[in-house]
N, C-alpha and C positions, 0 to 999 in steps of 0.2 A: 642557374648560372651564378656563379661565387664572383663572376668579373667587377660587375656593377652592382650594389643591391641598394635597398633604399630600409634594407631591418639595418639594426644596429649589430655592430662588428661582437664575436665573440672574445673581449680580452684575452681570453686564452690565447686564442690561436693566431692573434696580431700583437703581441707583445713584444719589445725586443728580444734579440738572444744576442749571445755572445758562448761564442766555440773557439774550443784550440787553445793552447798553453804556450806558443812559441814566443818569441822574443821579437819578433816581427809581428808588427799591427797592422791588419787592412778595416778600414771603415766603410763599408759596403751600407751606401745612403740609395734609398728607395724613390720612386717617380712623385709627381703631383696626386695628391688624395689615395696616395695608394699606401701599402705596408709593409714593415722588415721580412714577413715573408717572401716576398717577391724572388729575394736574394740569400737566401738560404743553402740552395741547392750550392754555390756558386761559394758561400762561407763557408761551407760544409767541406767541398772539394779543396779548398785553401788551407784550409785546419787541420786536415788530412794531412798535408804536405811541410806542416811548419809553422806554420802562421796563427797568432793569433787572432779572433773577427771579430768582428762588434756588430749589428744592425739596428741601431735603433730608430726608433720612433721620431721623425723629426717633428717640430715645435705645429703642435695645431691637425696633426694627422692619427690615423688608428682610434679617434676618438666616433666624434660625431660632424655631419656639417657643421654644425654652430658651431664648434672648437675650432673646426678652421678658418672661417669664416672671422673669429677674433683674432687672429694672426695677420702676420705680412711679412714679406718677403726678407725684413729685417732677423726676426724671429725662426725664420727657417734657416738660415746661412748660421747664427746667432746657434742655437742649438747643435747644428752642425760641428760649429768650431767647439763646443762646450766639449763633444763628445769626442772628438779628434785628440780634443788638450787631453782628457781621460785618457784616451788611448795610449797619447805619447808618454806621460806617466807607469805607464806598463811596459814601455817597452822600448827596446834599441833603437828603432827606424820605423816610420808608420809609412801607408799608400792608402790611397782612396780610388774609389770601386763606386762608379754606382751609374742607376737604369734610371730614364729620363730623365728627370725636373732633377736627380738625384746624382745624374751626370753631369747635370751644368754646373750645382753646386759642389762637384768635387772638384772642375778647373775653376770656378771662383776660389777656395780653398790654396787651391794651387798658387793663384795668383798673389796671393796674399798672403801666405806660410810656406817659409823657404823651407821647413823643415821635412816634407811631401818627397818621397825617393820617388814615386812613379803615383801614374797617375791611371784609370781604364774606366773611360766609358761606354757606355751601351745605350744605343740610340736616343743619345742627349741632344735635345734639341738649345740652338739659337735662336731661332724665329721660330713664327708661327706660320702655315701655310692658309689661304682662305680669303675670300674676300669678307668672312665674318667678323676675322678678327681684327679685321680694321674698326668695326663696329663698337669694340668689348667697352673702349672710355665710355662710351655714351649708353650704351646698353645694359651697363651696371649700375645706372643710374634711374631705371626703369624696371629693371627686373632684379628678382634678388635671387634667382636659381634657374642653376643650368642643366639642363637633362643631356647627359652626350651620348644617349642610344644604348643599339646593342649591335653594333659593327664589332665582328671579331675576326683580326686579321692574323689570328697564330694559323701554323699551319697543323699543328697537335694541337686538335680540339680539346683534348683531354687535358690537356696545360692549365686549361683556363680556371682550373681548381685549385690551382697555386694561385691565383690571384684575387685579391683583396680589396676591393677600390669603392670610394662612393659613386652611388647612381646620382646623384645628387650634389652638383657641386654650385659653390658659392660663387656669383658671380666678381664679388667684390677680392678672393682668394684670384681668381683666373685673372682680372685685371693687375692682381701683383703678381703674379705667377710672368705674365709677358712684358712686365717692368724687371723682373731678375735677369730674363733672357736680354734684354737688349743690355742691361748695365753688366751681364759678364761677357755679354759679346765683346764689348770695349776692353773686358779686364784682360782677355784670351794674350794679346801681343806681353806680359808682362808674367804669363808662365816658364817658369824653367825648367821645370820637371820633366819627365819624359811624359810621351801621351800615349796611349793604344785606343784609336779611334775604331768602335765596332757599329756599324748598324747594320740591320734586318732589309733584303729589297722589299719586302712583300708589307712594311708597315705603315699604318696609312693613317697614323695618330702623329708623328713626325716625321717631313720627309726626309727620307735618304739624303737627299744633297745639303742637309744640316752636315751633316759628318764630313764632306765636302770643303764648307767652310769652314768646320773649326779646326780643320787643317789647313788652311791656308792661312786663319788666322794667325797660329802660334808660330809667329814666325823668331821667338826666342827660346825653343823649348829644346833641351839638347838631344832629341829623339822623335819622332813622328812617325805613329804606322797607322794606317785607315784599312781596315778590312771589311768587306760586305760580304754577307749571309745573305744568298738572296731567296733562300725559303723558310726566313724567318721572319716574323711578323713584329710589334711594337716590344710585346715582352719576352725578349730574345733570352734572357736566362735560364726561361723554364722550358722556351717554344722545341721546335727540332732539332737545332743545331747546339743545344745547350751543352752537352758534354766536349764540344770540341770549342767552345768560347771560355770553358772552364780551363779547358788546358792552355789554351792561348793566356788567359790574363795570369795563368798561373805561371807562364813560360817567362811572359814579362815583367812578373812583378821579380820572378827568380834570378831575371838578369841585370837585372836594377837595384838589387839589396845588396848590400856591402857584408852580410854574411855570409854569402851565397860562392862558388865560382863557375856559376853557371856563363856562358858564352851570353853576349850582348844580343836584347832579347830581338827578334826580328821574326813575328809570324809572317808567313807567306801572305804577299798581298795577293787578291783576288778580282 
């Protein structure tokens, strides 16, 4: 299994990329401990269509635990924005794209650069679910690594070879990791951008009703759509449902870009 491993990552094949020559930018930011593979399939389809993509490497990941582990939550938004400004430099109008930890930091993003035409996450969480993580302040102070199994909730087992993640994560990264969730929980009411909320029923790493609330959250956003795939699991980009979440974010970024005159983007809620 390629989900979780505890070897070290082969640089090759978690490296950023960046596809597509268009004039449009989408930055497609990846989950907690995981890599710009993730979202490739998903740049790939975008780049096809017009778009130019970027995925990179945020601050502290694709490396080793101990790279992440000298990071925080600062450094990961921080990188984020570094790579956004690059983008915007290339090009007309930029969007942000991204799967877990990778979708909280693209509505932080939002909240805080008007410059964002549309915004599309995938099962990005706000909170955390559990009575563990009530625990994390205190338990990071005691332990310095977390093992989180081998629970696989895709429903294309075979998916799971697009994915990249450590078996091994830092406890002191996970304690900032649920410090960014709760401070862009707060940022959510001061996005403008439009949102395309996706999540998976069947994912059991954040729950569904995270998608829930960051819809109710954005109550300044000039657009809001929430749709569930309910046989797709945490990493919905690669899982079953991935060619039609491709067409959706592509539908909505198309209706939202001011090159485009494509009809205002509205996937079917579910």
């Amino acid at each position: 299994m390629t989900a979780r491993t505890l070897a070290p990552f082969d640089a090759d094949v978690v490296r950023p990329w960046t596809v597509g020559e268009g004039r449009r930018g989408v930055l497609l930011l990846h989950g907690f401990a995981g890599t710009p593979p993730e979202l490739r399939r998903l740049g790939e389809h975008l780049a096809g269509n017009g778009y130019r993509c970027r995925g990179p490497a945020i601050a502290g990941h694709g490396s080793t635990p101990e790279a992440l582990e000298a990071t925080t939550r600062r450094d990961w938004t921080r990188s984020a924005q570094e790579e956004l400004d690059a983008l915007a430099r290339e090009c007309d109008e930029v969007m942000v794209a991204g799967q877990s930890m990778g979708g909280t930091i693209a509505l932080h993003l939002a909240a805080t650069d008007l410059r964002i035409a549309a915004v599309a996450t995938l099962a990005a969480p706000v909170w955390l679910s559990g009575i563990a993580t009530r625990a994390i302040p205190i338990a990071r102070r005691l332990m310095r690594w977390h093992h989180p199994g081998d629970d696989i909730d895709l429903y294309d087992l075979e998916a799971i070879d697009e994915l990249y993640s450590h078996g091994l994560r830092p406890m002191r990264a996970i304690h900032e990791f649920t410090s960014l969730l709760r401070e862009v929980r707060d940022e959510l009411s001061a996005v403008r951008a439009p949102v395309l909320v996706l999540h998976g029923g069947r994912d059991r790493t954040i729950a569904p009703a995270n998608a829930i609330e960051i819809e109710r959250r954005l109550v300044c956003s000039r657009q809001v759509v929430r749709r569930s795939f309910p046989r797709s699991g945490h990493g919905m980009s690669v899982d079953i449902d991935r060619d039609e979440i491709n067409a959706d974010v592509l539908h909505w970024f198309d209706g939202h870009s001011r090159a485009t005159t494509a009809p205002e983007a509205t996937p079917a809620a579910r």
